[in-house]
N, C-alpha and C positions, 0 to 999 in steps of 0.2 A: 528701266524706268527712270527718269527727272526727279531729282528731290524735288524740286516745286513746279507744278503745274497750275497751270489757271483752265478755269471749266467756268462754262456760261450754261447755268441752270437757271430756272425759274420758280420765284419768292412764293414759298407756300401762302404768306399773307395775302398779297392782291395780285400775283399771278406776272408780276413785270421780269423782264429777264435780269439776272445778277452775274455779276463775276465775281469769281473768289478764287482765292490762290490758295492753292492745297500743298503742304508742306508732308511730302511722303515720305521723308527719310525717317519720321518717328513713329514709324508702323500706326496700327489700329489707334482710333483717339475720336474722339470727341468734345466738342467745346459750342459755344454759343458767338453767333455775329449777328450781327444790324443787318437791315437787310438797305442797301445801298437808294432805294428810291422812298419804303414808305417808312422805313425808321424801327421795323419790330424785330425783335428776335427770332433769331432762327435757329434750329439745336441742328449741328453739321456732325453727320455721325462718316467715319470712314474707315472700310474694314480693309486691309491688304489681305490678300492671299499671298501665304507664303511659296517660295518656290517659282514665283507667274509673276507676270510684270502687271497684273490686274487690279484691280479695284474696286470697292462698291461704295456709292455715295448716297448718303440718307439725309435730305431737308423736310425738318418739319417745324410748326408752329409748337414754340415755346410747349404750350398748353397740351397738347396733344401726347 
């Protein structure tokens, strides 16, 4: 697995595609980013499986 990968998901807010760079070498984390076209937050949640070179990625609105 890459410590830093970029992944082109789509902003829970108004549905546009986003890039983000995912910084995998500090295992499971989560944190808050902008969302690159309409400005809102996004709460990026991301688990590592241990042992596997996998990942799972969770975008969702702030609020939610």
């Amino acid at each position: 697995m890459q410590a830093v990968e970029e992944v082109v998901e789509q902003c829970p807010h108004c549905g546009e595609p986003i890039s983000l760079l995912l910084d995998l070498s500090g295992g499971s984390q989560a944190y808050t980013e902008d969302c690159q076209v309409c400005c809102q937050p996004i709460h990026v949640s991301i688990w590592i499986e241990h042992g596997d070179d996998n990942y799972h990625l969770d975008l969702r609105r702030e609020q939610d």
